[in-house]
C-alpha positions as CSV (number, residue, x, y, z in Angstrom):
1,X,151.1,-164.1,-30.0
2,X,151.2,-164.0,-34.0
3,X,155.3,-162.9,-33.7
4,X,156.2,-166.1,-33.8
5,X,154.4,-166.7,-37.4
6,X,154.9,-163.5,-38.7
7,X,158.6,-164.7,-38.5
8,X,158.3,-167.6,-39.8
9,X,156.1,-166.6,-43.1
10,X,158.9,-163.9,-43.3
11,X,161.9,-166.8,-43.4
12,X,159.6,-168.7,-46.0
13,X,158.9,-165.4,-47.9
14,X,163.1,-164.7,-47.6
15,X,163.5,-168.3,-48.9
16,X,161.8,-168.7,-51.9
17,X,162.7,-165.0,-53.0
18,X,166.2,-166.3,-52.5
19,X,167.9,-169.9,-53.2
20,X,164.4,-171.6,-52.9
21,X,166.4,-175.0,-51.6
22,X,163.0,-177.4,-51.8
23,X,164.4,-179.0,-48.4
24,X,165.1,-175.6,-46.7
25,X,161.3,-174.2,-48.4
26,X,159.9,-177.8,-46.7
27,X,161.6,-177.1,-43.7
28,X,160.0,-173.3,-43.5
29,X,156.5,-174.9,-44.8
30,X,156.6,-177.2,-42.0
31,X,157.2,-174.2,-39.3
32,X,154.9,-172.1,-40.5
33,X,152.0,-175.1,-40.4
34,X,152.8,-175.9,-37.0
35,X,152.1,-172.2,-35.8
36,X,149.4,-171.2,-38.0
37,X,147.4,-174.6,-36.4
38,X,148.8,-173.8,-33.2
39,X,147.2,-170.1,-33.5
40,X,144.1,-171.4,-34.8
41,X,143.8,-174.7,-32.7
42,X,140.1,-175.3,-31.9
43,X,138.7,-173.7,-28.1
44,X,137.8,-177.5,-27.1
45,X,141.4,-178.9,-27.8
46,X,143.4,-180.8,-25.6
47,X,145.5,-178.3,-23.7
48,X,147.4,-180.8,-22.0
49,X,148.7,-182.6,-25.8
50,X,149.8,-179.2,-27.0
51,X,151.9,-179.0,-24.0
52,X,153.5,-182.4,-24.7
53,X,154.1,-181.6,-28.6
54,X,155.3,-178.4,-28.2
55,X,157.9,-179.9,-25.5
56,X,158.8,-183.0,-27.7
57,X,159.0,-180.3,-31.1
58,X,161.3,-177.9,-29.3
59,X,163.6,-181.6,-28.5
60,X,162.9,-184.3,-31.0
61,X,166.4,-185.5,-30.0
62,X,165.6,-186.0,-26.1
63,X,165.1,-190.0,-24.8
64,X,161.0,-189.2,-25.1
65,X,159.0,-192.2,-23.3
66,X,155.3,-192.6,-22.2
67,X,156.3,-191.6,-18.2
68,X,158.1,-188.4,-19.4
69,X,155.4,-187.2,-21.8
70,X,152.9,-188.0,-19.6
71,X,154.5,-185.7,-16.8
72,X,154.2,-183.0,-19.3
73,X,150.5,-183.4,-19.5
74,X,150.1,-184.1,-15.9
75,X,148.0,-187.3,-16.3
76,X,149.0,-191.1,-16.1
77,X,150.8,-192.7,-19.0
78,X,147.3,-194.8,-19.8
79,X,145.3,-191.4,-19.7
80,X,147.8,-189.9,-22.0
81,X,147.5,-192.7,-24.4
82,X,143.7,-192.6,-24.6
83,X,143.7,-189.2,-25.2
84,X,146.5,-189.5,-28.3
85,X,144.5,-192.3,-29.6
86,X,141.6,-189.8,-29.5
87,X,142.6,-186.6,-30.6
88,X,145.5,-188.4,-33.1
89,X,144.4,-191.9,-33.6
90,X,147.9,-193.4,-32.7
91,X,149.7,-193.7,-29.7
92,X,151.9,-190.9,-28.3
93,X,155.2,-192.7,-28.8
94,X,154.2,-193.6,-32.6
95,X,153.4,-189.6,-32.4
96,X,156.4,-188.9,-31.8
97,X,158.3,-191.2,-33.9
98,X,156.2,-189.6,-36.6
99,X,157.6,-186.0,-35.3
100,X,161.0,-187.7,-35.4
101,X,160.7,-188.7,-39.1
102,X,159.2,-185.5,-40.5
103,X,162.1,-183.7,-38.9
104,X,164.1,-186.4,-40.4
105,X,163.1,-186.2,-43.9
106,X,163.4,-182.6,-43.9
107,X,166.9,-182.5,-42.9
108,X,167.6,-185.2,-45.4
109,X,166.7,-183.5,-48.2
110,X,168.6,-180.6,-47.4
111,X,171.4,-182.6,-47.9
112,X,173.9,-180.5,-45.5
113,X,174.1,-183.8,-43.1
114,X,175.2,-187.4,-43.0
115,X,172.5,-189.9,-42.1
116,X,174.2,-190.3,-38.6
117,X,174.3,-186.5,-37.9
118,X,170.2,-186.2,-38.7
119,X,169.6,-189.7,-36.9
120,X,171.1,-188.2,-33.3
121,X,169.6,-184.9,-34.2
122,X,166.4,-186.9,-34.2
123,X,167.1,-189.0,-31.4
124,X,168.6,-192.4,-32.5
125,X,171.9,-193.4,-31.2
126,X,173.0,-194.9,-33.9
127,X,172.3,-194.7,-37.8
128,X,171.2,-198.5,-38.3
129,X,167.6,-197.8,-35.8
130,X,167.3,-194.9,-37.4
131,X,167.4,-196.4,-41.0
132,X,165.3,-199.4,-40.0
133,X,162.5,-196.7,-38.4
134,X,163.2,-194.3,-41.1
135,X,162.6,-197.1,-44.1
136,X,159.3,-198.4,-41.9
137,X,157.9,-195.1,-41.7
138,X,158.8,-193.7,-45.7
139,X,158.6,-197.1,-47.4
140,X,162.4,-195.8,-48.6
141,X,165.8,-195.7,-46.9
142,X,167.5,-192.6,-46.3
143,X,169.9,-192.4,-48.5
144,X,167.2,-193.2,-51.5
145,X,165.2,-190.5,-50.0
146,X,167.9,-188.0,-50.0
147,X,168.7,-189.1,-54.1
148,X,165.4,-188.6,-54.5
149,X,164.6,-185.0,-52.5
């Protein structure tokens, strides 16, 4: 189904014929890569990852662990990890951390949140993990990153 990404294209197209916020134009960029790889995935893909990262996109902010994931993709945690290491060349939880960051940065550099609204809306409890994963992940603290977006 291309609706999907013919709505998305159309946000980025309304975007950058309008304020063009570099964040928000990120943010659309972002969606519009997701779907467009989504629509063109390869025919010997792993069906049972996309499953799991279209579940842990739609949620970034849910307590994601190795069990849950693995339930998604109907397989044992160990399985699951083998095929993450395969397919992505990390493990699933270091996956989704990465998920977690991307979403993180892009709502940082819209600048409409504090750092403790985008850490709980990317799953951390509390702002200090969130900085500490956020600075291991960007080589940069939040708040630098956000100056700097």
């Amino acid at each position: 189904d291309g609706a999907p990404l013919a709505a998305a294209i159309e946000g980025l197209y309304r975007e950058s014929s309008g304020p063009a916020q570099p964040a928000v134009l990120h943010a659309w960029a972002q969606v519009v890569n997701v779907l467009a790889r989504r629509m063109a995935r390869p025919l010997e893909s792993n069906v049972r990852l996309w499953r799991v990262w279209e579940a842990v996109g739609t949620d970034l902010a849910a307590p994601w662990d190795v069990p849950r994931l693995a339930e998604i993709a109907d397989t044992s945690g160990e399985h699951l990890r083998r095929l993450c290491l395969k397919a992505l060349g990390k493990s699933p939880m270091r996956h989704v951390t990465g998920l977690r960051m991307e979403r993180a940065a892009a709502l940082l550099g819209a600048g409409a949140y504090t750092i403790e609204d985008v850490a709980y809306q990317v799953g951390y409890e509390n702002a200090f993990a969130f900085s500490t994963a956020f600075k291991r992940h960007f080589k940069a603290p939040p708040s630098e990153y956000r100056r700097k977006a």
